[in-house]
N, C-alpha and C positions, 0 to 999 in steps of 0.2 A: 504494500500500500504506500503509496508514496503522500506526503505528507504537504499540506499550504504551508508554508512558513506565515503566510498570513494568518492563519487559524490556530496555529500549532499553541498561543498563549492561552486562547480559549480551551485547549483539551487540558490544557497544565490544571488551571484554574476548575476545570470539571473534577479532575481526579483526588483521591485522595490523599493530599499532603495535608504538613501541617503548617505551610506558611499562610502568614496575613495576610490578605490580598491586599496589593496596593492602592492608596490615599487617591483618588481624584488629583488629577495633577494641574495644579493651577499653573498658567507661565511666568516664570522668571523677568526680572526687571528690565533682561537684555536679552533678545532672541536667540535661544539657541543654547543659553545658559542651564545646564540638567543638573541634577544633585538628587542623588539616590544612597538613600541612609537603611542599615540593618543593626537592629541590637538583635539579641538573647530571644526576644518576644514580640519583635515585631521585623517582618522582614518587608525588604525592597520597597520603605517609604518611597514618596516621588518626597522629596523636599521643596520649600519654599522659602521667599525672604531673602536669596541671592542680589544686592545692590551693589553694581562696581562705583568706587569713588574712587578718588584721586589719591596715592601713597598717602599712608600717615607720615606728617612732618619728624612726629618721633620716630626715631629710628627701633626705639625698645617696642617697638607696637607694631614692626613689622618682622614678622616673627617667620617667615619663610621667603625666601627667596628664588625665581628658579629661571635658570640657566640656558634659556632661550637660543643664545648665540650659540652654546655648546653642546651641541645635540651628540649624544655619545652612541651605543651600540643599532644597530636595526635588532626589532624583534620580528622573531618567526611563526611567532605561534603557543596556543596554547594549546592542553591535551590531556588525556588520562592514557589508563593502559585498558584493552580488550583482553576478555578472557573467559574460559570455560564456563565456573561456575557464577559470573557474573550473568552471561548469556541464560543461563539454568533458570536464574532466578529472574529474571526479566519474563520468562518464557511463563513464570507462573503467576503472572496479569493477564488479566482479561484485554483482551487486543486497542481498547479504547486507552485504556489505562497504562499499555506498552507503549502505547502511539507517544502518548502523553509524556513518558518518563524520557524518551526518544527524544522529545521536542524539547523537554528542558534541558539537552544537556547538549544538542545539537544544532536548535534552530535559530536564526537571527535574533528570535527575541527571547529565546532561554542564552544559555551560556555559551553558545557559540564557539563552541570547542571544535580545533581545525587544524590541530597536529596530534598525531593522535601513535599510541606503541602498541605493539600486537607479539606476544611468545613467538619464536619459533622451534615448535615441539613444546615440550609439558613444561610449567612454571608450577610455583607451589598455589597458583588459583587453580590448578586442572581439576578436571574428574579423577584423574589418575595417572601414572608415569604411561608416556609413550614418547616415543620417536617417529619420524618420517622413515624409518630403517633400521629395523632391530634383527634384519639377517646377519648374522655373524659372519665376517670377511665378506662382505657384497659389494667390495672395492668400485665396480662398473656401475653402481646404486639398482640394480636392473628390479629391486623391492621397493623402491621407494613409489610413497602415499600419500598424499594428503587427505583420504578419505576421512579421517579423526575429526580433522578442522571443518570439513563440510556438513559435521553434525550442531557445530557450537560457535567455533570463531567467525567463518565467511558469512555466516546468517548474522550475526550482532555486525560486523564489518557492513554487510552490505544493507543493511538496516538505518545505521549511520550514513550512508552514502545517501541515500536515499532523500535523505534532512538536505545533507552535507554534500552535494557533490564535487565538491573542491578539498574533500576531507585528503588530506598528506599523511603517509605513513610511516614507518619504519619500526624495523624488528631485530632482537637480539636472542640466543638461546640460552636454556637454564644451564643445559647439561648437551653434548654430541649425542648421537648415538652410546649405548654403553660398551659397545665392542671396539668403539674407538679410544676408551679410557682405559690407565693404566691397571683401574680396580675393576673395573669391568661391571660395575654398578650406575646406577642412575643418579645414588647421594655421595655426598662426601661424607658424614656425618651420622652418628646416632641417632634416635628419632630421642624425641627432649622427652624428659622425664612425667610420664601419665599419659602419652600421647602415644597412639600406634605404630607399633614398630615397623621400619622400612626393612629389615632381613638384611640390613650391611652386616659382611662379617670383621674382625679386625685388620686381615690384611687387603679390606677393600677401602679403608679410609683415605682421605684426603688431607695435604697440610696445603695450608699456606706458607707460601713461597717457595714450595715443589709441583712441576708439571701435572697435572694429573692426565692431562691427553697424551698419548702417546708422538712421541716426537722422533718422526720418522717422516721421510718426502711423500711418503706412498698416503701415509695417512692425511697427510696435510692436504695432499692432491684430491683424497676423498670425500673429506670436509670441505673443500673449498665448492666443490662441485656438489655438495650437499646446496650449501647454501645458496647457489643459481637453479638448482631445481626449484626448492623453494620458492624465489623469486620468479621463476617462469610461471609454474604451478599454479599460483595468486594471479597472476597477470592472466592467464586464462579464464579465470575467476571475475576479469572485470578490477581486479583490486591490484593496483600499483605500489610495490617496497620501493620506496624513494631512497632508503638508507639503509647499510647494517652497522650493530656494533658486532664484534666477535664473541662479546661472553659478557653475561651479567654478573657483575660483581667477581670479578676475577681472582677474587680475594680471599671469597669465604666457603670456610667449607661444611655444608649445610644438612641439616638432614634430610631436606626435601631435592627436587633437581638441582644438581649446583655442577660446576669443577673449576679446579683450582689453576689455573695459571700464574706464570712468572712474565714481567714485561719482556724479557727476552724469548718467552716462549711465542707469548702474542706477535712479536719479532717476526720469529719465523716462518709463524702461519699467514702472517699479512700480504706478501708477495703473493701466495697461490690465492687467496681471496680475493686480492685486487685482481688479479688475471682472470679470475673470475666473473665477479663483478663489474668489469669493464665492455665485458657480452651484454650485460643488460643497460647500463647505465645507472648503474646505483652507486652512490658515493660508501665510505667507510669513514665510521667516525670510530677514536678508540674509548671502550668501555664496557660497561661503567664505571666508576671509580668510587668506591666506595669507601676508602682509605683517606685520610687526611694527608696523605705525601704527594708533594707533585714531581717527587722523583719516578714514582711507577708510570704517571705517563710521559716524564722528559728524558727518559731510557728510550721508549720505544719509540720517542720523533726523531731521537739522536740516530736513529739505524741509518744508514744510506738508504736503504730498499723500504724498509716499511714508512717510517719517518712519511717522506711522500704524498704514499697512498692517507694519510690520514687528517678528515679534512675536518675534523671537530673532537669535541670529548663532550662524554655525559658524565654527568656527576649526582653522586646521592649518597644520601643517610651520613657517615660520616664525613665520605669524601666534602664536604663542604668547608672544611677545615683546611684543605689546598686552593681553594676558590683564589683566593687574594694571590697567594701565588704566582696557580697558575696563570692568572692573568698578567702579573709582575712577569713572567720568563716568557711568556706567549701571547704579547698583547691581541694580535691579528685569528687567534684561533678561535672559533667557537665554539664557547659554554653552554651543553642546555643542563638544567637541570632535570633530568631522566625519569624521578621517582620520587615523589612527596611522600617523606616518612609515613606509617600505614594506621598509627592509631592502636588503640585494645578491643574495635569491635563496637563501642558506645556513643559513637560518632559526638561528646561531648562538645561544649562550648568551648572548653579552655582549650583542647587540641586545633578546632578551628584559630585561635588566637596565635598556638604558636605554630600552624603553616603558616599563620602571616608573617611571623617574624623571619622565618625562612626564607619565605617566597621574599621579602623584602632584601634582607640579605644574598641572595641571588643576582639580583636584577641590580645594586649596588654595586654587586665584586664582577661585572658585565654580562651574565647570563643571556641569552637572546630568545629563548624557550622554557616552558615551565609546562611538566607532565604530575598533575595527581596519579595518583595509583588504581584503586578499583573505582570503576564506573558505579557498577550495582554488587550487593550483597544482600543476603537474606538477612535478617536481625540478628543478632552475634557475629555474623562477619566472619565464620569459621570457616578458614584453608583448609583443605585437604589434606595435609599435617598438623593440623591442630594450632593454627596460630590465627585468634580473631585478629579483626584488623575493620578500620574504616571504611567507610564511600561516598561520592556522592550522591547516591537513590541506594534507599535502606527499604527492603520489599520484605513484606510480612503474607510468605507464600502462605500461610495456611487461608489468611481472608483474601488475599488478591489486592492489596493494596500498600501503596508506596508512599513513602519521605520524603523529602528532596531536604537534606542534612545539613546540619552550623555548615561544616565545611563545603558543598554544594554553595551556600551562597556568598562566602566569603572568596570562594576561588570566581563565581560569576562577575563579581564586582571589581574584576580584572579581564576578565576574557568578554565577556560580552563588550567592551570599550574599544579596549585596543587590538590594533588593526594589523595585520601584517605587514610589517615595511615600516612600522611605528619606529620613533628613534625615542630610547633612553633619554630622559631629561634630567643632569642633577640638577640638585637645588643646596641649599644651606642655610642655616638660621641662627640668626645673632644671639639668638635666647634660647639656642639647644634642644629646639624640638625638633628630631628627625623620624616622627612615625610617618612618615607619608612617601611615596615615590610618585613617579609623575614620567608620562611619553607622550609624546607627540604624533599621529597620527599622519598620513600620506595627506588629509586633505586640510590638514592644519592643525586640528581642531586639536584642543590637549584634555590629556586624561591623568588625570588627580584621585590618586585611594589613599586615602588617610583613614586612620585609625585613631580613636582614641579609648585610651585604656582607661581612664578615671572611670570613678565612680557616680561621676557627676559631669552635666554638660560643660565644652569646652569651647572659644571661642580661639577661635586661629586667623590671624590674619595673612593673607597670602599677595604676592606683589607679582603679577604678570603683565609688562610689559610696562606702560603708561597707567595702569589700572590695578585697585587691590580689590579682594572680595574678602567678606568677615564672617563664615557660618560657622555659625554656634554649634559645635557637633553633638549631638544627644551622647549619653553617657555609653561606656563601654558601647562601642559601636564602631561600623566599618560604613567606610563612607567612600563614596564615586562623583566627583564634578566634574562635567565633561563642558569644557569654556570653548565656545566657537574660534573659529580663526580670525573673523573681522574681530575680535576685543583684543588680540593679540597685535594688533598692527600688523 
């Protein structure tokens, strides 16, 4: 069914969430002038009372500043991840109420999310471990399937498409094949304590900072050609891999799909990947990084051969901790941020607060992309290894009815603004308030999220251009002003 994006606010508003509908929107003092405020208990006000006047002549009264002439990074996009049982749980709405969750998370006037990550092969959201290829030595792949993905992933994929036709992809794997690793297993890891045992046995684990795929020409040639099947595969599907990383979290070694590489190992699987990848047209960025060292990935740019091929990094969870970094030794490279930490499953208020400070800090140390994690989850948010975790639509499959979660709207009041081709805006403030970031748009227009964490409303003045605005922000609350281009000069 393909979906109006005209309509698609009306299905939102039919289904069962728990957000406030929004205020009647009265118009701002200056055309074009938006402000869209969410607390705890009331989501996506339209706000009012926006009047630009002339700088305050105190300087203590102009409390943010923003940096107009110095337009820093382009953004690319915002996104979650697609996955099995997120698809699962979607699939147990009643089709109006699918339509709906679909709309808020895809359509112009929901979140408009339009960079988007998809597993290749099992992640810890699947049904369960598979590969595209679990014949043992099938070197020529002559077993390989994506049958698995045509029951879960390309139906949610091409769902989204559907909203989204301009939706951008790219994919990374948990784990190879298991005949391609050194242990011959799918985990690295023990299954955690009370949680269902994965059958590793000890000499099938995984360390960090030893290979776990076998590092051999033959294998790397296998692998490499794994991942252009892959990529072909999808493309028959209708569904375009604009990018790969080579391994999610390179780092850790997991009880659920994982393996462990060495930068030097990624080294030297990247030549036969690029050569790969270069049949279809898909870039390689390296990742993810989940380490706080931006030695792991300034190893493998030093390579002559892979070096190259690699034309961004993803970062997450800890790896944030190199961000500064890596942008200090790689100013020209692209940062996305890959995976928005995942939460305990109770999608609270306070964890929405601190993806903000995340997402914040990202987009400060140059990020150009920002990916949430699960799309949809059942209520507790339970993996398939036993680890709850977050989303943006929380479905309560026994009634048929959906969420749209703190973190759902605190990530909207970023992705619904800004634009692809947006450029980074800093700012600074004489009087040390820096909850707010701010991008500029292709067709001018600038887009301002500030937050305010008090307990009480707060009143911010902000200096654009010739022109300052003063809203009073409601207390603990996430806020969006979208200032047209003619007030900017």
């Amino acid at each position: 069914m393909k979906i109006d994006r005209r309509h698609s606010l009306g299905l939102i508003a039919a289904a069962a969430v728990t957000a406030a509908a929004p205020r009647a929107f009265a118009a701002p003092a200056a055309p074009g002038l938006r402000w869209y405020a969410t607390t705890q208990r009331s989501r996506w006000q339209a706000m009012t009372g926006l009047t630009p006047t002339a700088p305050a002549a105190d300087m203590f009264k102009q409390h943010v500043q923003f940096a107009l002439d110095k337009p820093a990074q382009p953004i690319e996009g915002f996104g979650g991840a697609f996955s099995e049982k997120g698809w699962q749980a979607l699939s147990a709405l009643p089709q109006r109420s699918r339509d709906a969750a679909m709309a808020a998370l895809f359509a112009d006037d929901g979140a408009a999310l339009d960079l988007c990550r998809t597993p290749l092969g099992a992640n810890d959201i699947s049904r369960g471990w598979y590969s595209y290829d679990e014949t043992d030595g099938d070197f020529a792949l002559d077993h390989f399937s994506i049958a698995n993905d045509r029951e879960t992933l390309i139906p949610f994929i091409k769902a989204a498409q559907r909203i989204r036709p301009d939706l951008k992809l790219w994919a990374s794997p948990w784990s190879p094949p298991t005949w391609m690793k050194q242990g011959r297993h799918y985990a690295q890891a023990p299954a955690w304590p009370g949680r269902p045992a994965n059958g590793i046995k000890p000499d099938q684990l995984g360390t960090e900072g030893k290979d776990s795929f076998i590092q051999d020409p033959r294998y790397f040639d296998a692998y490499a050609r794994y991942f252009r099947r892959y990529v072909e595969e999808y493309g028959k599907e209708g569904i375009r891999i604009g990018m790969v990383m080579p391994q999610n979290e390179f780092n850790s070694a997991q009880p659920f799909p994982s393996c462990c590489w060495t930068p030097e190992g990624l080294a030297r699987f990247l030549p036969y990947l690029g050569r790969e990848m270069a049949k279809t047209g898909t870039d390689i960025f390296f990742g993810t990084l989940e380490r706080g060292n931006a030695d792991l990935l300034s190893k493998a740019l030093a390579d002559p051969q892979a070096g190259p091929l690699i034309k961004g990094v993803g970062v997450q969870w800890a790896g944030k901790g190199a961000l500064e970094e890596i942008r200090r030794r790689h100013p020209d490279l692209p940062i996305w941020g890959s995976e928005q930490e995942c939460g305990f499953g109770d999608n609270a208020w306070h964890y929405a607060r601190y993806g903000w400070n995340t997402i914040r800090r990202y987009f400060n140390a140059g990020a150009r992309a920002w990916h949430y994690w699960n799309f949809a989850m059942p209520l507790g948010g339970m993996s398939g290894w036993g680890w709850p975790q977050n989303a943006l639509v929380w479905i309560d499959t026994q009634r048929g009815t959906y969420q749209l979660t703190n973190d759902y709207w605190m990530l909207r009041h970023l992705s619904a603004f800004v634009k692809p081709g947006a450029r980074f805006i800093p700012n600074s403030s004489f009087m040390g308030f820096e909850n707010q970031i701010a991008f500029r748009n292709p067709d001018g227009e600038m887009v301002i999220v500030v937050q305010n964490e008090e307990s009480t409303p707060l009143t911010i003045g902000m200096v654009l251009g010739g022109k300052q605005i003063s809203p009073t922000l409601p207390a603990d609350s996430f806020n969006t002003i979208v200032v047209p281009a003619a007030m900017l000069g």
